[in-house]
C-alpha positions in Angstrom: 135.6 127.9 153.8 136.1 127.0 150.4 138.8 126.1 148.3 141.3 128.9 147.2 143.1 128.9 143.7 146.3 129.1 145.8 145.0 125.5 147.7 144.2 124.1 144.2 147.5 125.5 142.7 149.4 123.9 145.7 148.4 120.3 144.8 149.1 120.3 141.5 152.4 121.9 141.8 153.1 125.7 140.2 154.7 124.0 136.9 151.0 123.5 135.8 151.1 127.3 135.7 153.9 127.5 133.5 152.3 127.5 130.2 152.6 129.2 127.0 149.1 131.2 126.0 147.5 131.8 122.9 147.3 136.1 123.1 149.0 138.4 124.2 148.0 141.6 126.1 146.7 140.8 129.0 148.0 141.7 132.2 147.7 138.8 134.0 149.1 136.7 131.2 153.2 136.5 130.8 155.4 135.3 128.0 157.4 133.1 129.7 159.4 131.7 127.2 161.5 135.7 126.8 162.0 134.7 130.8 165.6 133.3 131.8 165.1 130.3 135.0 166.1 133.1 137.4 163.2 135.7 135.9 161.0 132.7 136.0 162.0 131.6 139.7 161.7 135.7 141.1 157.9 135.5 139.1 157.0 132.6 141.0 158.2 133.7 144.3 156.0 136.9 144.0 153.3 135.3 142.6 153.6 132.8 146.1 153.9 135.5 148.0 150.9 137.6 147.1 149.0 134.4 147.0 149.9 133.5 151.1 148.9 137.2 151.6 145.6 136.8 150.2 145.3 133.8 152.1 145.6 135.1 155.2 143.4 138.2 154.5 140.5 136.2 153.9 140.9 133.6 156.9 141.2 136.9 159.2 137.9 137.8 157.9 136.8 134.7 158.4 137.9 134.4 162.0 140.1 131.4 161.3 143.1 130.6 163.2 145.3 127.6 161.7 146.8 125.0 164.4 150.5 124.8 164.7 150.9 121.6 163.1 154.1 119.3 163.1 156.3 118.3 159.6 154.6 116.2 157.7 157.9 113.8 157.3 157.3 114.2 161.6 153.8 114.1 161.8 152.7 111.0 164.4 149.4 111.3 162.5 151.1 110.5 158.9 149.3 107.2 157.7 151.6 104.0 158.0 153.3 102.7 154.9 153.7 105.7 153.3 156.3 107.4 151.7 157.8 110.2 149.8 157.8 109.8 145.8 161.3 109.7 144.5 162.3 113.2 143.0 159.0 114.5 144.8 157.6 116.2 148.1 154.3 114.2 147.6 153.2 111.4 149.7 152.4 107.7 148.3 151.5 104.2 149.6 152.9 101.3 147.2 149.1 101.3 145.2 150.6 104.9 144.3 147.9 106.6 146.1 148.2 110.3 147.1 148.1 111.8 150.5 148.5 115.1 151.9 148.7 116.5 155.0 144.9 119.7 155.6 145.8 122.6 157.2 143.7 121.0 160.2 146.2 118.5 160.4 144.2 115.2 158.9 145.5 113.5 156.3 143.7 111.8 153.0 142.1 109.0 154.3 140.7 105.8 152.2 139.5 103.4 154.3 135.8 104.5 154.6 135.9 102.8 158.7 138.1 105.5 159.5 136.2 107.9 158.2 133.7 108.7 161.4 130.4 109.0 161.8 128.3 111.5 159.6 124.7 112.5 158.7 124.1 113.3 154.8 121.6 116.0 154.4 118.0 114.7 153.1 118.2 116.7 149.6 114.0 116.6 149.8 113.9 118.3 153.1 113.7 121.9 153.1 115.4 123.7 155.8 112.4 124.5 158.1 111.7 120.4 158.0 109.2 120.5 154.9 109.1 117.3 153.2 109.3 117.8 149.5 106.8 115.9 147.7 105.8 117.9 144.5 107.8 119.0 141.8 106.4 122.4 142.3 108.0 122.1 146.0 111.5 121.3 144.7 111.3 123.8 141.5 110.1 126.8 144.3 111.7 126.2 147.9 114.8 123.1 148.3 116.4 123.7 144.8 116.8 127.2 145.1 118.1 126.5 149.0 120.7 124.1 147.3 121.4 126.5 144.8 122.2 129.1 147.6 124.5 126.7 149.5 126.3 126.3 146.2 126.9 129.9 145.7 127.8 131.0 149.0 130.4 128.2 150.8 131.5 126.6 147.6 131.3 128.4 144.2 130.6 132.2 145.5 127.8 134.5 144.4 127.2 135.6 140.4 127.9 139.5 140.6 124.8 141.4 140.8 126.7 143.5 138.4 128.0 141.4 135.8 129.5 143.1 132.6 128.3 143.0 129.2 130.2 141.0 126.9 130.5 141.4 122.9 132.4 138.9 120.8 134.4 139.7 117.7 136.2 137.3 115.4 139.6 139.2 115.4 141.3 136.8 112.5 140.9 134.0 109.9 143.1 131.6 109.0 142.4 128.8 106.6 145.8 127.2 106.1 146.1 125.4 109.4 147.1 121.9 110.4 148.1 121.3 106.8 145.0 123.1 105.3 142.6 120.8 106.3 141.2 123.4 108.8 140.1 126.8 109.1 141.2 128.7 112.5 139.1 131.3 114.0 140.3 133.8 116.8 137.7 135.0 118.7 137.4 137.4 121.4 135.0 138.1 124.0 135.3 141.8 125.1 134.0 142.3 128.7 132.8 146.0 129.3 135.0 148.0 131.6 132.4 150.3 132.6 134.9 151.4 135.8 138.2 152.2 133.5 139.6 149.5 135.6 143.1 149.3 134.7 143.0 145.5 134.1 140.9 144.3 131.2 140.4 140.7 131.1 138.8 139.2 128.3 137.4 135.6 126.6 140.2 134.2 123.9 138.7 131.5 122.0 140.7 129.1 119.2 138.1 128.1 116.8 139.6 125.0 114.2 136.9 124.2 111.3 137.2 121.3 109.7 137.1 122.1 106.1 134.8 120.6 103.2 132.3 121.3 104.7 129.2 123.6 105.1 127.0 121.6 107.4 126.8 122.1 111.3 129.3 119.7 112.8 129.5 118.6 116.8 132.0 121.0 118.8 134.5 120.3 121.1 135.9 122.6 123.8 138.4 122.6 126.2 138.7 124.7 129.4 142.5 125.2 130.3 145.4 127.6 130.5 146.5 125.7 127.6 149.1 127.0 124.8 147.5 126.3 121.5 150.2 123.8 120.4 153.0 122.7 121.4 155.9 124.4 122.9 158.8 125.8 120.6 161.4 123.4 120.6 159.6 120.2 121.6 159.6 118.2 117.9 157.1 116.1 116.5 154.0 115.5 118.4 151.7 112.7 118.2 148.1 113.5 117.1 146.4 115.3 120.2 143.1 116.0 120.6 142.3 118.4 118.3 144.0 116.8 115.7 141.6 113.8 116.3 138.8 115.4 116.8 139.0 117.0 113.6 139.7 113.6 111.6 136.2 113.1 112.4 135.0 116.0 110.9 134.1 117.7 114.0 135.1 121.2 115.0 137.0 121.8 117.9 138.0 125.1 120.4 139.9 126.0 123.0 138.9 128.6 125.9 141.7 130.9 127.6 141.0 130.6 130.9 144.3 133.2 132.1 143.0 136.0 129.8 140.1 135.5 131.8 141.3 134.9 135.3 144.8 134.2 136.7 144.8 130.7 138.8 146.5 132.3 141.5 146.0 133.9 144.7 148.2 136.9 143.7 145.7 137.7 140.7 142.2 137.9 142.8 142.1 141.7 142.6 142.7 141.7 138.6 140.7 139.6 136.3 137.3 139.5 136.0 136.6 139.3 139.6 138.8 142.6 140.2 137.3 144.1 137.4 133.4 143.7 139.0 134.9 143.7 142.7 136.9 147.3 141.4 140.5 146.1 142.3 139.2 144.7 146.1 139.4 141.9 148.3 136.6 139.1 148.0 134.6 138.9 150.6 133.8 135.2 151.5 130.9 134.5 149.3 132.4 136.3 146.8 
């Protein structure tokens, strides 16, 4: 079974979710800083909530029953010389490695003697027991199985019907950072061919440097990230797209949340609702 958002979302705590985002608009996207503590703690429980429900409809379809396992603080299965951070629920030993307890009730592990005994798959043998011993073989039979495995128990399928997209520069702005760049919000608008009532789209940040006309390396970053810091923080050192551009580079930022919510709750809105029509994954979805 592979990972879930919600699993993902569980390690690194739901404060990584609690970030402010570059556009507004979207329905999967919330402003939380017009949110008082106790508007932010109701979200959060409904956002858990929908998430464990999603959970549980996909290990039914799966067929998967989870053991009854013991507390983790109880658990005779805990590794020795562990113990809880201070202020946290997260398990440490004193090299300040992490463990956790799997819903199958083993625990990280990092002493490789412990870890049993396994077979790695031969990457040049097909699955009917061809050797592969041309490129021709790999191009036309064991990368495409690899590619399959990929899709199906770990990433999930591309959509057979996956929307058009059309960008658009939506504004300009060549006063930022102190005038020594030129921002550029773009948007990527994903056909909604179905009316659906959610429409995600791509929200790019695009910072120039300015002075000059020549192409320039690019920097992007992935994330959920606000671009810039929170109101009410202060001074910030230089981060990375400040640096970046001192080198004259160019440097973007991707809105990952007007795209997809990183939540369990959020898997029938999105772009995955949107080319699943508001439904349920299946699992190699």
């Amino acid at each position: 079974m592979k990972r879930s958002l919600l699993h993902t979302l569980h390690k690194i705590g739901l404060a990584a979710a609690v970030l402010l985002l570059a556009f507004q608009g979207n329905s999967q996207q919330v402003d939380f800083r017009s949110m008082t503590p106790e508007e932010r703690n109701a979200y959060f429980a409904k956002i858990n909530a929908a998430s464990w429900q999603d959970r549980k409809q996909m290990l039914g379809q799966l067929g998967i029953v989870l053991p009854q396992l013991p507390n983790d603080s109880l658990d005779p299965k805990r590794p020795a010389h562990t113990f809880k951070r201070p202020g946290s629920n997260n398990w440490t030993d004193s090299a300040g490695q992490f463990y956790a307890q799997s819903d199958w009730g083993h625990w990280t592990n990092y002493d490789e003697s412990k870890t049993g005994t396994y077979n790695l798959p031969n990457p040049l043998v097909a699955k009917n027991g061809k050797k592969i011993t041309t490129a021709k073989e790999w191009w036309s039979i064991r990368r495409p199985e690899i590619l399959a495995d990929y899709q199906v128990e770990i990433f999930g399928k591309i959509p057979a019907n996956t929307p058009k997209v059309t960008f658009e520069v939506v504004s300009t702005d060549s006063t930022v950072l102190n005038n020594t760049a030129i921002l550029k919000k773009i948007v990527g608008h994903i056909e909604n061919a179905n009316n659906t009532p959610d429409t995600p789209r791509i929200e790019i940040s695009l910072y120039l440097p300015k002075g000059t006309n020549a192409p320039v390396p690019l920097m992007v970053r992935v994330s959920e990230y606000f671009d810039g810091p929170p109101p009410g923080s202060g001074s910030q050192p230089p981060g990375a797209r400040e640096q970046v551009l001192a080198l004259g580079w160019a440097f973007a930022t991707v809105n990952t949340s007007a795209i997809q919510a990183d939540n369990g709750a959020g898997l029938t809105k999105g772009i995955i609702g949107l080319v699943n029509m508001g439904q349920p994954r299946k699992p190699d979805d």
